[in-house]
C-alpha positions as CSV (number, residue, x, y, z in Angstrom):
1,X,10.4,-2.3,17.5
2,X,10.2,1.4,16.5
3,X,12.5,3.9,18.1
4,X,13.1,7.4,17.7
5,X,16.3,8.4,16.4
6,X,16.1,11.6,18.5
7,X,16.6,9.2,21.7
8,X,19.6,7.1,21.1
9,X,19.3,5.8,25.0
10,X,15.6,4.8,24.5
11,X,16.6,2.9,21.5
12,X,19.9,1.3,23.0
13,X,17.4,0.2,25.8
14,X,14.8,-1.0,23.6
15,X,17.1,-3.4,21.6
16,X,18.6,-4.6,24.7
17,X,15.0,-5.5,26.3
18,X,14.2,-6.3,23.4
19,X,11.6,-9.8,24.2
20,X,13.5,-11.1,20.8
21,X,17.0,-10.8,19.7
22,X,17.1,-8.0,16.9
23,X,18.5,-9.2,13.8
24,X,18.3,-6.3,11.0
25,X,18.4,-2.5,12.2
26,X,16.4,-0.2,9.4
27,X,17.4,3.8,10.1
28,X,15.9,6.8,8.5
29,X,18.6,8.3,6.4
30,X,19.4,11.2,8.4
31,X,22.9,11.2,10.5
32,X,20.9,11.6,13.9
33,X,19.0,8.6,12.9
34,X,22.2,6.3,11.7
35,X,24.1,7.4,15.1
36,X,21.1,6.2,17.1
37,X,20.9,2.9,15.0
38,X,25.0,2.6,15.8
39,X,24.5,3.6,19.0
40,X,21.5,1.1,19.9
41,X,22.9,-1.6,18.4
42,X,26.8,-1.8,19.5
43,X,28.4,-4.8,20.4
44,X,26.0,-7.0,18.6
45,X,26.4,-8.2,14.9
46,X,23.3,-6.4,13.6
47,X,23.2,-5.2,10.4
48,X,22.1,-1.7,9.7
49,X,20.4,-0.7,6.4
50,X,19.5,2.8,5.3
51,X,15.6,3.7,4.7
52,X,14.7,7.1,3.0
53,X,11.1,6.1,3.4
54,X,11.5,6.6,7.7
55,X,12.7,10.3,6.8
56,X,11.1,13.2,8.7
57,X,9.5,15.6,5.8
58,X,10.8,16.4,2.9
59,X,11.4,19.7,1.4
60,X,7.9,20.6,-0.3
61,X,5.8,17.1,1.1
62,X,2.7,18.6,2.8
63,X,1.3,16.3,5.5
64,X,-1.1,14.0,2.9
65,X,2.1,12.9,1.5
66,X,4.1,12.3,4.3
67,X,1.5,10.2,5.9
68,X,1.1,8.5,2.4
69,X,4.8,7.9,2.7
70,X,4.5,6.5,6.2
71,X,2.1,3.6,5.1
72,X,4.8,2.8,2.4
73,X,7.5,2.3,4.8
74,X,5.4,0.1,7.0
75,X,5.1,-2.1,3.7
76,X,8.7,-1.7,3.1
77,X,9.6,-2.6,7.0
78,X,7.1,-5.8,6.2
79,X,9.0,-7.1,3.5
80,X,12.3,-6.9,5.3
81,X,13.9,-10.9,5.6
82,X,13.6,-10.7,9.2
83,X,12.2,-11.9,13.0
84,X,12.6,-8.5,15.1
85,X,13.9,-5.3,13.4
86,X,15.4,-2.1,15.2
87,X,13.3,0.7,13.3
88,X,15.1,3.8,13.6
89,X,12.5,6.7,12.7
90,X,13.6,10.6,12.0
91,X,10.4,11.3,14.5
92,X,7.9,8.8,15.9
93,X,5.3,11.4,16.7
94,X,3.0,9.8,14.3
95,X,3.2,6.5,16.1
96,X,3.5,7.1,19.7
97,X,2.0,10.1,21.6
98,X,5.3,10.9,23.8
99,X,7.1,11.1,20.3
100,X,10.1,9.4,21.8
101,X,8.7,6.6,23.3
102,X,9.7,3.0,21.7
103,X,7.0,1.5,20.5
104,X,6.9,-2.4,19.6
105,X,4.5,-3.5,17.1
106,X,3.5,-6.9,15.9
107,X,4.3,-8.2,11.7
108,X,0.3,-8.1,11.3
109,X,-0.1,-4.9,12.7
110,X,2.2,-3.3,10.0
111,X,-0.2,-4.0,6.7
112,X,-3.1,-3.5,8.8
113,X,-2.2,-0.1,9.7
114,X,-1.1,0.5,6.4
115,X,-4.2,-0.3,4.6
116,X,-5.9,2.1,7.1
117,X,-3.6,5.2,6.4
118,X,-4.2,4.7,2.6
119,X,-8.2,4.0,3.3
120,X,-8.1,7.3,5.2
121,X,-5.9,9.6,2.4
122,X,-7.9,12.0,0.4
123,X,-8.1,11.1,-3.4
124,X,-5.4,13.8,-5.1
């Protein structure tokens, strides 16, 4: 489940709906991001790990490498030890067209997408 960290009730609401309990809670780095993972996921015993990967842009990353970046994180999310996993994302404009919107994605659907970003990136 992907969540905006901008929209801490979105992502409280997600988790709770969630169709399966969440078990691991991955935030982007920034504070907004950890207080919306905190905040989504109190009173449950879900551990919360930090992510740089899920950051919004960094200082001097034009948009080639923060898409680049993007398909890394879904590996990293993939190779997270876990059934449903909380993604807490600086933005989610990339991934769903409200930019706030939770989105919930199937395991499969992370590599695919992926491997279509990098097919897609221009050779540096």
């Amino acid at each position: 489940m992907f969540v905006s960290g901008t929209e801490p009730l979105a992502a409280a609401q997600a988790a709770w709906s969630s169709p399966r309990p969440i078990d691991l809670c991955v935030a982007a780095p920034s504070s907004t991001a950890h207080e919306t993972a905190v905040f989504a996921c109190a009173g449950r015993p879900i551990r919360i790990v930090e992510e740089p990967l899920l950051s919004a842009r960094w200082p001097g990353e034009d948009e080639v490498g923060q898409t680049a970046r993007r398909a890394d994180a879904l590996r990293a999310v993939y190779a997270l030890d876990t059934r449903c996993a909380l993604v807490v994302w600086d933005t989610l404009a990339a991934l769903s067209p409200g930019g706030g919107d939770p989105v919930m994605v199937e395991e499969t659907w992370l590599l695919h997408t992926a491997e279509q970003i990098e097919r897609h990136l221009p050779f540096p």
